[in-house]
C-alpha positions in Angstrom: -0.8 4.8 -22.8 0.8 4.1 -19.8 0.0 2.8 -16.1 1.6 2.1 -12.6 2.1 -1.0 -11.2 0.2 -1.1 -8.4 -3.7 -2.0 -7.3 -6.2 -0.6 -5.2 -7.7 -2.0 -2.4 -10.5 -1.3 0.1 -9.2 -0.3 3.2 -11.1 0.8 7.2 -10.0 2.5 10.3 -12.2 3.2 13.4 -12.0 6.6 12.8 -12.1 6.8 8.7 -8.5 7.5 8.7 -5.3 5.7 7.4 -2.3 6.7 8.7 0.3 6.9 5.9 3.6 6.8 7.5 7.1 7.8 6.4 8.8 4.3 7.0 7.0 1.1 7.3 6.9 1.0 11.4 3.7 2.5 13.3 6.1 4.7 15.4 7.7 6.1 12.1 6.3 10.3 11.4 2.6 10.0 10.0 2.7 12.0 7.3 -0.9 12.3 5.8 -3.8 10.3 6.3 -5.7 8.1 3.5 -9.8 8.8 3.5 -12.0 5.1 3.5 -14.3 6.7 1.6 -12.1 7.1 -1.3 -10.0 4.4 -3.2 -6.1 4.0 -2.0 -3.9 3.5 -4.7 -1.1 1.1 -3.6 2.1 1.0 -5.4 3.3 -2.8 -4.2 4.2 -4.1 -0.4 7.1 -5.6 2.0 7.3 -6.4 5.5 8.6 -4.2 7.8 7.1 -3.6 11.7 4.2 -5.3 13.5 1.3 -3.3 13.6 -1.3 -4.1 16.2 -4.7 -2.9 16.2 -7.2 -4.5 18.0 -7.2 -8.4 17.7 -5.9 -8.0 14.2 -2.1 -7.3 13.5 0.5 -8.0 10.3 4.1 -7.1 9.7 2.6 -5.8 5.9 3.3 -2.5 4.6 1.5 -1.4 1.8 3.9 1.5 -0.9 0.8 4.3 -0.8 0.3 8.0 -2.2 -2.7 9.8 -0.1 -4.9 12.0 -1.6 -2.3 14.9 -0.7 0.1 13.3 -3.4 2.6 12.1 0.4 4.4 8.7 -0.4 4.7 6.6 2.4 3.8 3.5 4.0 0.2 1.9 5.3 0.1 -1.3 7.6 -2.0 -4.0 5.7 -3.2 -4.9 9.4 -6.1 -1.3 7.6 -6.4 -3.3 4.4 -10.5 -4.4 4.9 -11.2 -8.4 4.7 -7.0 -9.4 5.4 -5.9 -12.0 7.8 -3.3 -11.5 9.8 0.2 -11.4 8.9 -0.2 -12.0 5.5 0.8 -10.3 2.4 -1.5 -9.1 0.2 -2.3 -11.7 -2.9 -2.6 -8.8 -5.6 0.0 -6.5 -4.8 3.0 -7.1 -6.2 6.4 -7.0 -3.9 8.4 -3.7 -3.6 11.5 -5.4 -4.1 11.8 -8.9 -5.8 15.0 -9.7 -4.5 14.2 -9.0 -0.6 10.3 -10.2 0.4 11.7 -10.6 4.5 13.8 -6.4 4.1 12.3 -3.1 5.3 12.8 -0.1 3.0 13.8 3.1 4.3 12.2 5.0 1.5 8.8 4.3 -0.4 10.2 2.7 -3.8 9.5 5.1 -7.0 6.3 3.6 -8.4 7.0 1.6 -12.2 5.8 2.6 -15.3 4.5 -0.3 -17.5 3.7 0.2 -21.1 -0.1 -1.3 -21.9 -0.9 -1.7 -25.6 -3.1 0.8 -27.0 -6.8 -0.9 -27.9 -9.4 0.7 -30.0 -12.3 1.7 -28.3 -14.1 -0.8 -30.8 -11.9 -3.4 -29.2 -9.6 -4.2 -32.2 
């Protein structure tokens, strides 16, 4: 069995919808929108661009695939319950080596092997 690194979290907008943008700035392309209603997987995060919206704002990108199976970036400033400027403490780091870099390109999400459990937990 396998599974992707990554976590979900809950995440608002005013108007239900999270932009998921090609490159982590807010006046990158949107290319899809994520639904609030529904769980966001997120694949791991960097900083790129400040993001404002209303009093809150963060330099947080979230690695994200929307329900339309688009890759790109959400601002963390959506992620529900954050303070500001802050990385998330679940999600892992897109890139180890660079926590302060800005990706061009929404990193390929990692496999990790999980050990196979019986269902009787043996």
């Amino acid at each position: 069995m396998w599974r992707v690194h990554g976590r979900y979290c809950p995440d608002w907008a005013p108007d239900n919808r999270v932009p998921v943008h090609a490159r982590p700035t807010p006046d990158s392309e949107v290319l899809d929108h994520l639904d609030v209603f529904a769980e966001s997987w997120f694949h791991c995060q960097e900083r790129g661009a400040l993001t404002r919206l209303g009093p809150a704002s963060s330099t947080w990108w979230a690695a994200a695939e929307s329900p339309g199976r688009v890759r790109g970036w959400v601002s963390q400033v959506y992620f529900r319950g954050a303070p500001d400027d802050t990385p998330d403490g679940g999600l892992e780091f897109c890139r180890a080596d660079d926590r302060r870099g800005m990706s061009r390109t929404v990193p390929d999400p990692v496999p990790v092997a999980v050990p196979w459990r019986h269902a009787g937990g043996r």
